[in-house]
N, C-alpha and C positions, 0 to 999 in steps of 0.2 A: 067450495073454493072461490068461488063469482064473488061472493059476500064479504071475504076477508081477504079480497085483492082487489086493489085501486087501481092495479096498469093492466089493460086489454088484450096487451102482446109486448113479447121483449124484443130486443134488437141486438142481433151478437157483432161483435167486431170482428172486421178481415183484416187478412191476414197483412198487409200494408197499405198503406195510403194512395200510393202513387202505383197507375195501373201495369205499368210494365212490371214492378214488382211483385205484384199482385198475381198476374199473369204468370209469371216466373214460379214463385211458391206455390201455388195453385196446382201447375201443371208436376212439378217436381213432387206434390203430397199426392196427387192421384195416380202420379207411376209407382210411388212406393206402396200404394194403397191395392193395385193391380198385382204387383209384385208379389204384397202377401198374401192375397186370396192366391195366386197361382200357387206360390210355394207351401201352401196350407192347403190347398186341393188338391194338390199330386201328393199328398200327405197321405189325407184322408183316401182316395182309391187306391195306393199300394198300399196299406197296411190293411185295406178291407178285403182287395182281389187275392193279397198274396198269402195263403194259407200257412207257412212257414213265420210270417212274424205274428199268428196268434198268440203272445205273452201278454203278460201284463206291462210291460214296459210300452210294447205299441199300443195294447191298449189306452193307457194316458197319452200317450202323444198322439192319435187318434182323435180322442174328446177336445185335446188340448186346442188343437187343430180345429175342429168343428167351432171352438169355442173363440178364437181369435178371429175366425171369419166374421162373426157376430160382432166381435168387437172393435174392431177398427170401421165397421160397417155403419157403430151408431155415430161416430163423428164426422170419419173424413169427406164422406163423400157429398152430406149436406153443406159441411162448412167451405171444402172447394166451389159449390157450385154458388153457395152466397157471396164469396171472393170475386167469383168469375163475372156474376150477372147484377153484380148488387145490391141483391136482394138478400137482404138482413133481418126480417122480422121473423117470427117466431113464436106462435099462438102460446098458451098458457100450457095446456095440455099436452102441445107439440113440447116443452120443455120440461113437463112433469116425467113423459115419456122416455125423453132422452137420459135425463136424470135417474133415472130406474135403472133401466138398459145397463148403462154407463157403469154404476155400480154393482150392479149383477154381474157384469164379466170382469171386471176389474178383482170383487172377491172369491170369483171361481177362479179366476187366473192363479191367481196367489195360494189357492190351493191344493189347485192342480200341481201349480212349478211344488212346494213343498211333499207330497204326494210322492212323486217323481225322484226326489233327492232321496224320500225314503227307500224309496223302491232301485236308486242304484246303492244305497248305501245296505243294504242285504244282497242283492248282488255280489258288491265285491268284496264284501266284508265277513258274511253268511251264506257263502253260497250253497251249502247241504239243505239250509231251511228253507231256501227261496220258496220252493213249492209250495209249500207250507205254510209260511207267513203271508206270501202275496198271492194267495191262491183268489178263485175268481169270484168268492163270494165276499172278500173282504175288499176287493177292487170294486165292484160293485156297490157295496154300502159305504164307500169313502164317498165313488161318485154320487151317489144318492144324497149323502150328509152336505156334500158342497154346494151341492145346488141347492137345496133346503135350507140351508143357516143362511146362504146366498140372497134367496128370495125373500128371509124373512127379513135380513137386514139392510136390502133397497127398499122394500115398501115401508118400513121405521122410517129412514131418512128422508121419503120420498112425502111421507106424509109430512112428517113435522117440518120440512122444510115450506111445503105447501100452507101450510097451516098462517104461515107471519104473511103481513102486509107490508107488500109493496109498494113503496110511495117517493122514496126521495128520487127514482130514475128510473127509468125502462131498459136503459143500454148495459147489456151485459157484458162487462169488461174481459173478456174470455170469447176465442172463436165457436164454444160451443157450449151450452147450460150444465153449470156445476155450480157443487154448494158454497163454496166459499165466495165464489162471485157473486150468488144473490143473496147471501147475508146482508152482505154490503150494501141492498140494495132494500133491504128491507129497516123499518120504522115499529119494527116490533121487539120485544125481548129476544135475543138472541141465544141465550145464554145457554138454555138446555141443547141446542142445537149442537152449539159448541162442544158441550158437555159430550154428545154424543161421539161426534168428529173426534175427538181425543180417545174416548172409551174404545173407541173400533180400531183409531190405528196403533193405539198402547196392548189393546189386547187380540186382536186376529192379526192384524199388519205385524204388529210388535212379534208375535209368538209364532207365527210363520216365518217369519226371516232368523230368527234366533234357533229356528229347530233345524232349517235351512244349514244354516252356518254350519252349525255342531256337527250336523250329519255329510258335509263336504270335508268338516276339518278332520272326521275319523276314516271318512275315506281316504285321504292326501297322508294321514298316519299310517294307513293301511299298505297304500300304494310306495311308500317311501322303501318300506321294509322287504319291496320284490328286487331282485339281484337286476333283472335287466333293466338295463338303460331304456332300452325302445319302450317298454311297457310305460314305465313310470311314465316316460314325455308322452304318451299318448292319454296317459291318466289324466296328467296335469292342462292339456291344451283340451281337453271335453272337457272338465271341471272348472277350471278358472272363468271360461267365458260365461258358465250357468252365473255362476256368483256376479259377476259383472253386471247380467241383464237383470238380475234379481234385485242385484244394489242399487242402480237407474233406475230401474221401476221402481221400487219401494222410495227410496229419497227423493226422486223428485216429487213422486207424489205427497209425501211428508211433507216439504218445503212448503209447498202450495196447497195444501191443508190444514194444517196446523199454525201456519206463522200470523202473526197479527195483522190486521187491514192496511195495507200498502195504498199507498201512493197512485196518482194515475201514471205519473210517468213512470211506474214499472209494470207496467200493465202489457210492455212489449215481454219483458224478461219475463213473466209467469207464463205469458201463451208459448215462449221459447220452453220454458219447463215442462207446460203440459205434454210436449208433443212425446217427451223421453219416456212419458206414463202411459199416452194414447195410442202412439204409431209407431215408436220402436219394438217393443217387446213381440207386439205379430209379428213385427218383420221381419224382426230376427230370430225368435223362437225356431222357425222351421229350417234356418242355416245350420241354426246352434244345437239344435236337438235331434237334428232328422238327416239334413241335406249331406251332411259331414259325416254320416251312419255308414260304412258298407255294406252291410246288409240292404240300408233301405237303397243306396245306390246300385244296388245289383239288380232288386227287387222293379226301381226306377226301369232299369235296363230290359226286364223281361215283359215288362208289363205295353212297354211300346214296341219291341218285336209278336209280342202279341198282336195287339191293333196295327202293328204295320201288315202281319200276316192276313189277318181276318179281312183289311182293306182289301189288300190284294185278291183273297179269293172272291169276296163280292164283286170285284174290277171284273176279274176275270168270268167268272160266273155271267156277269151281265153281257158282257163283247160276245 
């Protein structure tokens, strides 16, 4: 890597120029960044403590959960603290690293959320087979398969990204190391790079949100044809918001993958984009997927009269 790169360390951009604003966004991306780890960790110990949501449904939102911790983990909280302190540099490896990461939970994300849409749309569409179709050995080698096609296709991107030299700049136009910012940055062929970037999001990105769709619009088909009113609206307000974060995630990340090398002065608008692909979808995932559940808010419920109990006896126990 030393041999076919000319810059020592990159330099990422904060989040504005002027320190009060800086200040501002900074403090505003680490409450949401706190936010999602809390609401993504009260996730993960009720659906682990509470023996009753053993399904497969909380099994993915489970993982889903484990798996957005990681991912808001590889960006926010470095890029906050170089906003804060000004400290903007960033080794080679430190950005090979991140670049890996980055794209590892991004395409388990994507196929988790798709995963997920299948397993409501047998639910409520098949619910004799459920057992059967999503039973624990086929949730299991989904999760297996995601993480494996996952792995193999960051260390593709990771390498050949690595591969080109870097030479016209060091400043990575982006609050955090991604590919289409150091294209831009390199003085080598780019071409297959490109090639690549198109192939992954025309055929995993592309073919995840296309199975996505299908299997929300057979559910909302499904749901149309039940007499109650209450049901359907309760169908349609868990349904619409999946597709919403699905479509945010996905398109912004298109926009800023796939479009041709822009300008500096929109250099502010793409870090606005990334944020819809990096910090939204944790955040919101555990509203959208979990926090809105009754079960898991029941679940939520017993598990802190729990620890408020067990507190209490140690209290007590001790005096």
């Amino acid at each position: 890597m030393a041999n076919s790169t000319l810059v020592t360390a990159f330099f990422l951009e904060v989040f504005a120029e002027t320190w009060e604003l800086r200040t501002l966004l900074s403090v505003l991306f680490l409450l949401v960044y706190l936010g999602s780890l809390l609401g993504n960790l009260i996730i993960i110990i009720v659906t682990t403590v509470d023996q009753t949501l053993n399904t497969p449904m909380y099994f993915f939102l489970r993982n889903l959960s484990i798996l957005d911790m990681g991912y808001v983990s590889v960006t926010v909280p470095n890029a906050c603290i170089n906003s804060l302190t000004d400290h903007r540099n960033i080794s080679i490896p430190g950005c090979a690293a991140q670049i890996f990461l980055f794209l590892f939970c991004a395409s388990v994300e994507i196929q988790f959320l798709t995963i997920m849409s299948q397993d409501r749309y047998v639910a409520i569409c098949k619910p004799l087979l459920y057992p059967v179709i999503m039973n624990h050995q086929f949730c299991v080698q989904m999760t297996l398969f995601s993480l494996l096609s996952s792995l193999i296709l960051a260390s593709v991107h990771t390498f050949k990204t690595f591969q080109l030299s870097f030479c016209h700049s060091n400043v990575v136009p982006q609050f955090f190391c991604d590919i289409p910012s150091l294209l831009r940055l390199s003085c080598s062929d780019t071409f297959i790079n490109k090639l690549l970037l198109f192939l992954t999001a025309t055929g995993l990105s592309g073919s995840c949100f296309t199975f996505i769709a299908i299997s929300y619009v057979r559910i909302l088909s499904a749901v149309l044809k039940v007499p109650v009113k209450r049901e359907r609206g309760k169908a349609f307000s868990t349904c619409i918001p999946h597709i919403i974060v699905v479509s945010v995630f996905l398109s912004s990340a298109a926009y800023v993958y796939l479009r041709p090398p822009v300008v500096t002065l929109e250099v502010v608008k793409e870090m606005t984009l990334s944020v819809f692909y990096t910090i939204v979808p944790p955040f919101l995932n555990p509203i959208i997927y979990s926090l809105r559940n009754k079960q898991i808010k029941e679940s939520v419920k017993k598990v802190i009269l729990r620890i408020t109990f067990i507190f209490e006896y140690k209290r007590n126990e001790y005096l």
